[in-house]
N, C-alpha and C positions, 0 to 999 in steps of 0.2 A: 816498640819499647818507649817506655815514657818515665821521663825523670821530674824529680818534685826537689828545690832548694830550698834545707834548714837552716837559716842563720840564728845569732842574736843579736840582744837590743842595740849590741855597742857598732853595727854594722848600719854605714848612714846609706838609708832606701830612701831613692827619687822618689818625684810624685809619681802611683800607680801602681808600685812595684810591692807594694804589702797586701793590696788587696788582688792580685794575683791569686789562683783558684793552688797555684804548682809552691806558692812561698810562703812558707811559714818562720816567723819571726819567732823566738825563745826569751824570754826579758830577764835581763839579770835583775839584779834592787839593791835599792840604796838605803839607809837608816839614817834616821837623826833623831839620837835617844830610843826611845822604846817604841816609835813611828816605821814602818817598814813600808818602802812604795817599791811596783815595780819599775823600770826604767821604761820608759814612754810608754808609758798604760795609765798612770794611778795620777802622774803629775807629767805638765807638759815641759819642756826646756825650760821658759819662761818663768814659769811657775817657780822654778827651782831652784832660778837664781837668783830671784827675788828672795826665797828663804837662803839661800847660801848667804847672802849678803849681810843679814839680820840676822844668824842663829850662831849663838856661845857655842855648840855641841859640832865638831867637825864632823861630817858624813862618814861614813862608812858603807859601802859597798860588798854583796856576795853574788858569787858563781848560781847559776841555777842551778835546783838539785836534778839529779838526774830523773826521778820521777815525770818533770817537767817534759826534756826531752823524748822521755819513753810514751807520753800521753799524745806529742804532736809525731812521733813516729808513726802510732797506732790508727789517726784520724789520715794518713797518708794513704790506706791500705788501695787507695786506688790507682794508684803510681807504682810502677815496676822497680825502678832505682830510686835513691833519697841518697842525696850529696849532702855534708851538712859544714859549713864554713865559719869558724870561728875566731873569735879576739884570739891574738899572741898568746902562746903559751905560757912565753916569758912576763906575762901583764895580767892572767887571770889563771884561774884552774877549770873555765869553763869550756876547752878541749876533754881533759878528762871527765867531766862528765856528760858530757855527750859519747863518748869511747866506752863511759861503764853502761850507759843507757843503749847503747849500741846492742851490747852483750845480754842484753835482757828480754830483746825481742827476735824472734825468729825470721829473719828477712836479713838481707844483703844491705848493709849501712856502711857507707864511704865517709869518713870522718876526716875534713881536712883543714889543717893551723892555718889562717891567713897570713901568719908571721905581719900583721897588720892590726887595723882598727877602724874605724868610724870610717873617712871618705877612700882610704886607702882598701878599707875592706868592701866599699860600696864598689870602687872599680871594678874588684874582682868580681863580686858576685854579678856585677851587668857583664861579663864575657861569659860567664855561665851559662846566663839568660840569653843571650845571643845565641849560642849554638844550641839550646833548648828551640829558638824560635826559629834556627835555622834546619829543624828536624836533626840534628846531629844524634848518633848515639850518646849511650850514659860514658864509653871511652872516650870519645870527644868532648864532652864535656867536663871530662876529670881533666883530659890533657890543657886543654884552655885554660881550665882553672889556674894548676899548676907552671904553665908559661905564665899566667900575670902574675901570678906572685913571685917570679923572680923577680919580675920589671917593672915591680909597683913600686914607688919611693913617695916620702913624703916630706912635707917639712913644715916647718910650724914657729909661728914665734910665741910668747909667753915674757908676759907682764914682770912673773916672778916666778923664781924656782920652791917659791913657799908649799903650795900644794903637791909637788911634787915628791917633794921632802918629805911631809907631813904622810902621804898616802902610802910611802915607801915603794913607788913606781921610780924613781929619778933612773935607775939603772945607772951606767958611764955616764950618765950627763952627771952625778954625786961631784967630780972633782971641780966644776964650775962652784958650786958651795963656798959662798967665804967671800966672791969677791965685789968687787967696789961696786956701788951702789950705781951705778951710770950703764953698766953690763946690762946687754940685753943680747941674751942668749940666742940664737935660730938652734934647733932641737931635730932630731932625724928620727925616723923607725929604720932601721936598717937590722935584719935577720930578726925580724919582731921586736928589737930592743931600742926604746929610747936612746941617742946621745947623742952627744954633741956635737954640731957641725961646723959652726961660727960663735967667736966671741965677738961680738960688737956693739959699740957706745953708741949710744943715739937710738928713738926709735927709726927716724927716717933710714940711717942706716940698715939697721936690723929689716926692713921693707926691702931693701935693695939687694939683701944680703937672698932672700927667698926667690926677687925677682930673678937676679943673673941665674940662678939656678933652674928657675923654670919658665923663663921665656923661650929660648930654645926649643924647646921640646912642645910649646905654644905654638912656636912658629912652622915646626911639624904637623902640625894637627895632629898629634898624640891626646888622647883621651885625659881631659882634667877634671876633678872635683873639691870646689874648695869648700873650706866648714871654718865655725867658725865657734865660739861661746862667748855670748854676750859680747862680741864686738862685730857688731854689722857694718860698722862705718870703716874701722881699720881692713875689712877684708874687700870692702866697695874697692877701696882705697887700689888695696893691691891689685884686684882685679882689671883696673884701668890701668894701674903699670906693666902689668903684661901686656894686656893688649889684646885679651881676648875680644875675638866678635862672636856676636850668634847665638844660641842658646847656652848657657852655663849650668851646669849643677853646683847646688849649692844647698847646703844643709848646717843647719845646728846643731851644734854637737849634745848629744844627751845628759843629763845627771851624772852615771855612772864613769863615762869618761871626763866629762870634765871638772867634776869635784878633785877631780886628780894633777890637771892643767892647770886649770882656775879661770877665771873673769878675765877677758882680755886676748886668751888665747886664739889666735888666726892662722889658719896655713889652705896647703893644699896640696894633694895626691896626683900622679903622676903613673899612666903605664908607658 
């Protein structure tokens, strides 16, 4: 039996792991004005936030349609099982269509919410991979799935709650809204959903505030992956506060998610 993993764009893939023969990537897209890109296809990170920076017209973001999904099911026909791994429920509608794309074709399609995103959803899909390469069946590899996503955590800092706001992503983190200009928020996923985990002043603070929480689990040697948008230097940063040695993952965050965070945003994922 052989199993084949469908994610999408908003799922941050180490090097090598897109051009896998078993993984196929789904891209959501972003707009600005009558401009439609898909997310890391049409424009690179870079690219995009060089026009984030510069453009009057704030982004907007859609779900792939399920056509999309149904056309990379179809091109899998040589794979027995197809697991497919998605952004949060509570953060897109592109669970559902992958669930109606499911219904459309005639084969056994395992649709599962990462209750995650970008390096939190990159975890899980490298434990997938693992039991794919550890010849596992397609039940051992739902079951893996499903343990890291309970024991995925993330956490994140942000510049400002403006994108947030704006994209109507903020979720629980809404009640931070309002206050003093010196707040710098640390931000959780927790059950898929944005909120709030720390209030604190200062950025060096706000650093310390992601460190205590995931040095620990550093020091475990627990699987991390940190990401970053448009702050390479804040995430260097943190990354020597942990204290990690050795190879690190590490990814930018795409269009789609981070028109919604904004410029500045750094954290990192945790099983």
């Amino acid at each position: 039996m052989t199993t084949a993993i469908v994610t999408d764009s908003t799922t941050s893939l180490p090097p090598g792991v897109r051009e896998r023969p078993d993984v196929r990537m789904v891209p959501l897209s972003f707009r600005f004005g009558s401009e439609t890109y898909r997310d890391k296809v049409d424009m690179t990170s870079e690219e995009f936030y060089e026009r984030l920076k510069t453009t009057k017209v704030f982004p907007t973001t859609s779900q792939p349609p399920a056509g999309a999904f149904v056309e990379t099911y179809e091109a899998l026909d040589a794979y027995d099982d197809i697991l497919v791994l998605t952004i949060s429920r509570k953060l897109s509608g592109t669970y559902d269509s992958a669930v109606s794309a499911a219904e459309m074709v005639d084969r056994p399609i395992e649709v599962v919410d990462s209750r995650s995103a970008e390096v939190g959803a990159g975890l899980i899909l490298l434990e997938a991979l693992r039991v794919v390469d550890e010849g596992g069946e397609f039940k051992d590899v739902r079951r893996a799935v499903e343990a890291a996503i309970r024991r995925s955590k993330a956490f994140f800092a942000v510049g400002t709650l403006e994108y947030l706001q704006r994209s109507g992503r903020i979720g629980r983190a809404r009640r931070l809204l309002g206050t003093a200009l010196d707040i710098r928020p640390v931000l959780a996923i927790e059950d898929g959903e944005i909120v709030p985990h720390k209030r604190i002043r200062g950025r060096k603070r706000q650093m310390a505030a992601i460190v205590e929480q995931v040095k620990p689990v550093a020091e475990e040697g627990r699987p991390l992956y940190f990401g970053h948008v448009a702050a390479s230097e804040e995430l260097r940063n943190l990354m020597d506060a942990i204290g990690v040695e050795g190879e690190r993952l590490v990814s930018e965050i795409g269009g789609v998610v981070g028109c919604h965070v904004g410029p500045g945003t750094y954290g990192v994922a945790h099983l």
